[in-house]
C-alpha positions in Angstrom: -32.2 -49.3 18.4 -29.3 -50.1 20.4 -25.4 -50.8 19.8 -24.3 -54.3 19.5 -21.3 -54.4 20.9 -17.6 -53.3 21.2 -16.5 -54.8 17.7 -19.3 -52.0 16.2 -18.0 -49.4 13.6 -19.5 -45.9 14.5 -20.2 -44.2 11.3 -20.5 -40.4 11.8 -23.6 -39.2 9.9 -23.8 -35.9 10.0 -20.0 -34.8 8.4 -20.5 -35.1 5.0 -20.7 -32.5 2.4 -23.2 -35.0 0.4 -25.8 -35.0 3.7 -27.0 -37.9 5.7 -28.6 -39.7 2.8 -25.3 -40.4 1.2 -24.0 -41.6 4.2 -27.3 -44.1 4.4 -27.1 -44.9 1.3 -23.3 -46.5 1.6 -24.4 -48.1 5.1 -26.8 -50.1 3.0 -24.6 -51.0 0.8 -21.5 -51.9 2.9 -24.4 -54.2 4.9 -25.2 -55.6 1.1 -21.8 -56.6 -0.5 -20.4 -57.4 2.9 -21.4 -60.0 4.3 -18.6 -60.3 7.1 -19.2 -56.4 7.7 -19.0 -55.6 12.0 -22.3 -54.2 13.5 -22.8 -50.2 12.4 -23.6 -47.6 14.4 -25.3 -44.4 12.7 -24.1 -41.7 14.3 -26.5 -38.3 14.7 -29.7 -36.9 14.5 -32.2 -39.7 15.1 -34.9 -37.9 13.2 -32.8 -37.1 10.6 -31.7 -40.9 10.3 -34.6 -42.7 11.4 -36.6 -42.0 8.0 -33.6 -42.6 5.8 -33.2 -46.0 7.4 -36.8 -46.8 6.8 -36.3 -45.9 3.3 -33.4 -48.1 2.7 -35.7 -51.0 4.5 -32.9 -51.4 6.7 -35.0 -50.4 10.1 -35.0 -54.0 11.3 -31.4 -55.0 10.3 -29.6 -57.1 12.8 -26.3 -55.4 12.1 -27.8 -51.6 11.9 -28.0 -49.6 15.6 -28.8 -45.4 15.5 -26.9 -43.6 18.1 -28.7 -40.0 18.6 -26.4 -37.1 18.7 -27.6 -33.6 18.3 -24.9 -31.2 16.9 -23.1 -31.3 14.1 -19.7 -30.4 13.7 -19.6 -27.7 10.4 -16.1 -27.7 8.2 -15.6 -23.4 9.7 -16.0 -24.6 13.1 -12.1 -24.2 14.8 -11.4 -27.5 16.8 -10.8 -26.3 20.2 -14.1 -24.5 20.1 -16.1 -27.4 18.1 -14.9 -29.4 20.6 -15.9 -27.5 23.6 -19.1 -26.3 22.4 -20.6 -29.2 20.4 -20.2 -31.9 22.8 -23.0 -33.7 21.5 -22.2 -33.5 18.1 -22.2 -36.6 15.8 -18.4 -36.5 15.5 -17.7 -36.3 19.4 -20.4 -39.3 20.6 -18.3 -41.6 17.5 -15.2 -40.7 19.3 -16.9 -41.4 22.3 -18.1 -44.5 21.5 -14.9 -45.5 21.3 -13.2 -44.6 24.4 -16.2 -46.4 26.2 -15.1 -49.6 24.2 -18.9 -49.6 22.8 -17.1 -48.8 19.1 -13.7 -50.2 17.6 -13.6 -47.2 14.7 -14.8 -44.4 13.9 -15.7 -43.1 10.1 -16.0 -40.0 9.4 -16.3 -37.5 6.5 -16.3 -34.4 8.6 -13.7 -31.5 10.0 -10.3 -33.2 9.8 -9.0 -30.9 12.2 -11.4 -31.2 14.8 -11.8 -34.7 14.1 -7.7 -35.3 14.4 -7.9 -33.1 17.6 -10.5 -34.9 19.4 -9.5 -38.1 18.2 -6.0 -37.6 19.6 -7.0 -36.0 23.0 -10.1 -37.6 23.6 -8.2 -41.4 22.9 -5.2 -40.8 24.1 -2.0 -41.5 22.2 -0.3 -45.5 22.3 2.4 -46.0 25.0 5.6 -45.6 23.0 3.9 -42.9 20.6 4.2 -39.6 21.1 2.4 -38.2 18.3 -0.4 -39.8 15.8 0.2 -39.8 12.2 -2.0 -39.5 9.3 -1.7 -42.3 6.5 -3.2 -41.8 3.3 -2.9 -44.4 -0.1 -1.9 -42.8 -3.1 -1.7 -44.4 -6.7 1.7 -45.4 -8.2 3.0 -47.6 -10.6 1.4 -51.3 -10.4 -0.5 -50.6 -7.5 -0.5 -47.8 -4.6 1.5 -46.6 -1.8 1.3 -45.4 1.7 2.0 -41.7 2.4 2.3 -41.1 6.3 2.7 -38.6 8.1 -0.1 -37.0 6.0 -1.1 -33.9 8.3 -1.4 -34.8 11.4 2.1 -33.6 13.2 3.7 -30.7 10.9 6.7 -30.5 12.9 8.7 -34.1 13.6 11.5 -35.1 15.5 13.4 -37.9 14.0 12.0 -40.5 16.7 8.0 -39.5 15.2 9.5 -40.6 11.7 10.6 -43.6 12.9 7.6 -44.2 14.6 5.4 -43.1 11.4 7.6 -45.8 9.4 6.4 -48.3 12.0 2.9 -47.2 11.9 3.0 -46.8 7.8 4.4 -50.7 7.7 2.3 -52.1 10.0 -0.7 -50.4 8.5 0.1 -51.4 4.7 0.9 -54.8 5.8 -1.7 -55.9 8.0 -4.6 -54.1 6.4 -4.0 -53.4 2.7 -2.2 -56.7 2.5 1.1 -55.6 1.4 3.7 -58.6 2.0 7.1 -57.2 3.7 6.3 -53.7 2.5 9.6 -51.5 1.4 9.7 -48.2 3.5 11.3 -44.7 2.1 12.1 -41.7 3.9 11.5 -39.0 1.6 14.2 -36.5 1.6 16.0 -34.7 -1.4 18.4 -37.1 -2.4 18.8 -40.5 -1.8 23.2 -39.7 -0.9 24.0 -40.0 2.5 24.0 -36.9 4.3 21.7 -35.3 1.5 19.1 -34.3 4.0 18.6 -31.7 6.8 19.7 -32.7 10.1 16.1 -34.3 11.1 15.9 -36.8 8.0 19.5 -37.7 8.2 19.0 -38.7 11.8 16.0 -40.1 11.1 18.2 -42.2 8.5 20.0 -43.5 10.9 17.5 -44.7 13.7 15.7 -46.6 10.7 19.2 -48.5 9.4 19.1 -49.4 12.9 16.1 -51.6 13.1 15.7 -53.8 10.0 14.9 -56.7 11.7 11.3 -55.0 12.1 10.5 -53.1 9.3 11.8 -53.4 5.8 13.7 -50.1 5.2 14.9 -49.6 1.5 16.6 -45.8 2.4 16.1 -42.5 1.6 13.7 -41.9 -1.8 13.4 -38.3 -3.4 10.0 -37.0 -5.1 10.5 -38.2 -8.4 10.6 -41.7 -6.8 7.1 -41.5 -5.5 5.0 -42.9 -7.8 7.6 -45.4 -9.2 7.3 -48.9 -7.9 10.3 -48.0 -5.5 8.4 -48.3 -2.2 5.3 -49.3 -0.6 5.8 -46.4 2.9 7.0 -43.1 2.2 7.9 -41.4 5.9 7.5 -37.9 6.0 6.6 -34.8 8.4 2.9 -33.7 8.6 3.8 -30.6 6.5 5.6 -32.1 3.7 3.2 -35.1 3.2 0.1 -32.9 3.3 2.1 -30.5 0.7 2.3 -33.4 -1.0 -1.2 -35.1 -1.2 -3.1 -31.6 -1.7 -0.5 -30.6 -4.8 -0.9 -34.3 -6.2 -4.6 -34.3 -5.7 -4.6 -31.1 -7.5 -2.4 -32.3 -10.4 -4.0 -35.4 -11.4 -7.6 -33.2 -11.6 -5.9 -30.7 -13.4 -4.0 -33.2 -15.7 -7.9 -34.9 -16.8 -10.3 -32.3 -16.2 -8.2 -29.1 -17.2 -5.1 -29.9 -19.6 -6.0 -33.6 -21.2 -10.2 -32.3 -21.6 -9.1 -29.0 -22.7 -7.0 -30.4 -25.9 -9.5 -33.2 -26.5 -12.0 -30.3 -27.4 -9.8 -28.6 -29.7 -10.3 -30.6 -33.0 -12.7 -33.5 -34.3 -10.0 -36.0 -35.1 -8.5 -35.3 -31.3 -12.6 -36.1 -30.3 -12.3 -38.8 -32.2 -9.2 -40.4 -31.2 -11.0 -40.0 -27.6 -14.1 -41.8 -28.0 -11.8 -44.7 -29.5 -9.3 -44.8 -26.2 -11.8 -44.0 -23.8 -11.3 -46.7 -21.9 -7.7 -46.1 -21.0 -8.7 -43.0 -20.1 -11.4 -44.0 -17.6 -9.0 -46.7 -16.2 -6.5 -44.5 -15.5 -8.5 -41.6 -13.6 -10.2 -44.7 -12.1 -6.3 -45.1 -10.6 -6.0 -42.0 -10.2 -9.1 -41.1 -8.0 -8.0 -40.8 -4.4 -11.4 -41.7 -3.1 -11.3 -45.4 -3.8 -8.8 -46.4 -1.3 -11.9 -45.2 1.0 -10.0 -43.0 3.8 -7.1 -42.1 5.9 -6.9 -43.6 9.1 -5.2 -41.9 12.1 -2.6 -43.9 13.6 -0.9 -43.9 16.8 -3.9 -43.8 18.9 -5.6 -46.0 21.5 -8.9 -46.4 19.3 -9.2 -46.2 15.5 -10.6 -43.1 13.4 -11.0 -43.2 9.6 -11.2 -40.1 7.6 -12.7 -39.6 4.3 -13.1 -36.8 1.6 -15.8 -34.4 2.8 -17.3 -34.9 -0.5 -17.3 -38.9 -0.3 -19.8 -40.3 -2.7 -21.7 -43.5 -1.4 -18.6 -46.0 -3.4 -16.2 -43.9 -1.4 -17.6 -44.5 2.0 -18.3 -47.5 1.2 -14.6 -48.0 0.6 -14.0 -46.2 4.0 -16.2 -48.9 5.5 -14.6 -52.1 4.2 -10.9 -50.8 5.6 -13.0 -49.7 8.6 -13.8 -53.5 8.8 -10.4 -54.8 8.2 -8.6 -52.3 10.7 -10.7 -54.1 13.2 -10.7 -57.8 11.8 -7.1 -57.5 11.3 -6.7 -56.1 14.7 -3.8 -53.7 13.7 -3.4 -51.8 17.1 -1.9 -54.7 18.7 0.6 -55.2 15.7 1.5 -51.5 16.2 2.1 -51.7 19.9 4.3 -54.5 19.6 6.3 -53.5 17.1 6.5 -49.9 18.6 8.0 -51.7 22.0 10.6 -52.9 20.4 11.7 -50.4 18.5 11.4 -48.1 21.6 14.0 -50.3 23.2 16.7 -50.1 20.0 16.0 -46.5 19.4 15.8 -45.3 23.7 17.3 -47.7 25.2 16.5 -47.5 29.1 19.0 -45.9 31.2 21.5 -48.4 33.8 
């Protein structure tokens, strides 16, 4: 088989924690329900893959390509060393792929930090950007919400907030379809000055461009999942603080807490079977996995991470915004809008 082309969506095979199979198994259904889907390219071991795409009677499909790679990159492996030792893995030919123009995305479930490392040094970062950021939807009232930086860049200087509000808006906008979408800078109150010295200077720089990004202010945690904004702008640390704890809260809230006191009486098991159906809508909300991925913004290429333990609906998810980052073609909105805010925020010297 060979690639189709530079519009192509390299899938990384080999990174999830479900195997190959479930990777094939949201391929072929992504090709199904999609019909506008971009060429695929399946990413690793080529006798891994080459049965499981018989299987799925997709060895003949016009939109379906196998690139052999023949590492893997395992979650313990430290970037710097996965990245000097596994050239060949699935992970690093995706990436690859990309640089060469042969790819427009990559997907993958695999390590995020040797995934964010190699995407960022192999790629390259935008001109204007110094450092990528991490955007990840989260669930909130009537709808969802854009939480970026997510991990990628723990420690920020106010000019990579304002560049991660850029890349949150542009991102929410052009791809998730959000109209004019409201941006926060989540601080600890929403009073001037309320902030440490980064945020409130952050604050600043972002009053100073409305004209390209729809700034509401500051927001403080209890805001997040109130229909209050569509971006909330945060350091790496504090937004990945945030996503693990509410990842961790809404599992513990329907798994631990709600099943626990279902269980404790009949009438309680009763009153369950009869609202069941709220329930499942709500961790149906709730479940991180259906927004399909994070993609890492800020970069000259496109990379899409999902949950290690992705089930095939999940990447299949990742796949479809996969699609949209490159039918929407959001880089060149970025770079744009990046430009001129450069020029507001660093004006050249005369």
């Amino acid at each position: 088989m060979q690639d189709r082309g530079s519009a192509c969506i390299a899938v990384d095979a080999m990174g999830s924690d479900k195997g190959p199979a479930e990777v094939v198994a949201a391929v072929a259904a992504a090709l199904k329900d999609y019909t506008s889907i971009a060429p695929i390219l399946l990413v690793g071991q080529e006798e891994v893959l080459a049965p499981l795409v018989e299987n799925a009677n997709l060895i003949d499909h016009p939109k379906l390509s196998i690139q052999h790679a023949s590492q893997i990159v395992d979650m313990e492996d430290k970037p710097l060393k996965a990245m000097k030792q596994k050239k060949d893995s699935s992970m690093a030919v995706a990436i690859e792929l990309v640089k060469e123009g042969r790819a427009a995305v990559v997907v993958s479930c695999g390590n995020t930090g040797t995934l964010m490392a190699s995407g960022t040094i192999r790629l390259r970062t935008m001109e204007g950007i110094e450092r990528p950021a991490l955007a990840t939807v989260m669930p909130r009232q009537e709808g969802h919400f854009v939480l970026i930086d997510a991990g990628a860049n723990p420690s920020a200087r106010p000019e990579h907030l304002v560049h991660n509000a850029v890349l949150g808006s542009a991102y929410c906008q052009h791809v998730l379809g959000t109209k004019n979408p409201r941006v926060g800078l989540m601080t600890i109150g929403t009073e001037e000055g309320k902030g440490n010295e980064t945020t409130n200077a952050a604050n600043d720089l972002l009053k100073s461009i409305p004209k390209i990004i729809n700034y509401h202010g500051p927001i403080e945690g209890f805001q997040l999942f109130e229909n209050v904004v569509d971006v909330v702008v945060c350091d790496g640390f504090t937004g990945n603080v945030i996503l693990k704890t509410s990842e961790s809260l809404f599992k513990c809230l329907f798994k631990d807490f709600l099943g626990g006191e279902i269980k404790k009486n009949p009438v309680r098991q009763l009153g369950y079977l009869f609202s069941k159906g709220a329930y499942d809508a709500i961790r149906f909300q709730l479940n991180p996995e259906r927004y399909g991925g994070a993609p890492l913004l800020g970069i000259k290429g496109n990379i899409l991470k999902a949950h290690g333990s992705s089930n095939r609906e999940a990447l299949k998810s990742a796949i479809r915004i996969a699609n949209e980052i490159i039918t929407k073609n959001l880089n060149s909105q970025i770079t744009s809008n990046i430009a001129q805010v450069n020029r507001i925020i660093s004006p050249p010297l005369t």
